[in-house]
N, C-alpha and C positions, 0 to 999 in steps of 0.2 A: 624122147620128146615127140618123136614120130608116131608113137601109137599112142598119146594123150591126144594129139591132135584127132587123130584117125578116130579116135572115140566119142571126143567132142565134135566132130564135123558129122557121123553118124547120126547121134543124139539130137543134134538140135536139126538136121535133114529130117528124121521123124517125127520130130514136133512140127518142122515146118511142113509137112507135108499132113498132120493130122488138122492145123490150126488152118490152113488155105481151105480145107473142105469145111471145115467150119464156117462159119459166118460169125466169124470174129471180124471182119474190115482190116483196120490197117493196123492190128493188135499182132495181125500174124505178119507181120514186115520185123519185128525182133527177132524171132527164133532163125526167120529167114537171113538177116542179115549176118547171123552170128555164125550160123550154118557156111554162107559163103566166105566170111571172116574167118574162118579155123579151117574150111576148104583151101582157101590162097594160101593158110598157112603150110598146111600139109603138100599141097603140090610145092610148095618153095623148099620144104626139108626132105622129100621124095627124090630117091635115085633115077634116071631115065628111064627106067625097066618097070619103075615103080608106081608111075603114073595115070595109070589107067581105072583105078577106082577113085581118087582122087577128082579128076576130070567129071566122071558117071555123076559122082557126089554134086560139083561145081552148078552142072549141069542141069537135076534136080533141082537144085535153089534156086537157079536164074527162072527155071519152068516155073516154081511155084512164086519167085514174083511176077512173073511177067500176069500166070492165072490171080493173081490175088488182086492185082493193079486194072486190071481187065475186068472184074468182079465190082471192084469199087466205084469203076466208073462208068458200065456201061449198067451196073443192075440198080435200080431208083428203090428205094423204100418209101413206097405207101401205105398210108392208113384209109382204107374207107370208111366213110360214116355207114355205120349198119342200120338201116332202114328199120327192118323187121324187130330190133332190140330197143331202139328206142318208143316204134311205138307199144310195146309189150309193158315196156316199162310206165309208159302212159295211162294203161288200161290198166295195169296191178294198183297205178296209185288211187285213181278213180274211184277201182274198186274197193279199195280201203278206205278212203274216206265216205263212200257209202256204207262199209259195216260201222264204222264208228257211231257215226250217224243212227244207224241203226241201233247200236248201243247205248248209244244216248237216252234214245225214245223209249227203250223196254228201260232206264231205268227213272225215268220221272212219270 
């Protein structure tokens, strides 16, 4: 039972540590949480002697909530209005309905 845990506390410590660099947001709070859910498990079925990867694992998840929690709340997502694309988009229309226009005239 000791090394399903150890396998499972592994696995999702690598996801939790791939999904925090991501900017997934609070998407990466499950692999986190399961990570330290199967970590408490494993130090609970670990002998004294045996607790030392267990712990490093623990440890790992609380980092990468504490970075994921710190990420969501101090980094803001904006959008700016793009200046330069909208007026681009201004002048492409313009300019099409001047060729239309133009089309018009060469055909009457």
């Amino acid at each position: 039972m000791r090394k399903l845990f150890l396998v499972l506390t592994i696995f999702f410590t690598v996801l939790a540590i791939i999904f925090s660099a991501l900017p997934m947001d609070t998407i990466a709070f499950l692999p986190i949480g399961l990570a330290i859910l199967f970590g408490l498990l494993l130090l609970k079925k670990s002998d004294s002697n045996q607790k030392k990867l267990p712990n490093i694992l623990l440890f790992l998840g609380v980092l990468c909530s504490v970075f994921v929690m710190g990420k969501t709340l101090f980094i803001k997502d904006e959008v700016e209005k793009d200046v330069k694309f909208e007026q681009q988009k201004i002048e492409t229309k313009q300019e099409a309905k001047k060729e239309l226009e133009d089309l018009e005239k060469d055909l009457e």
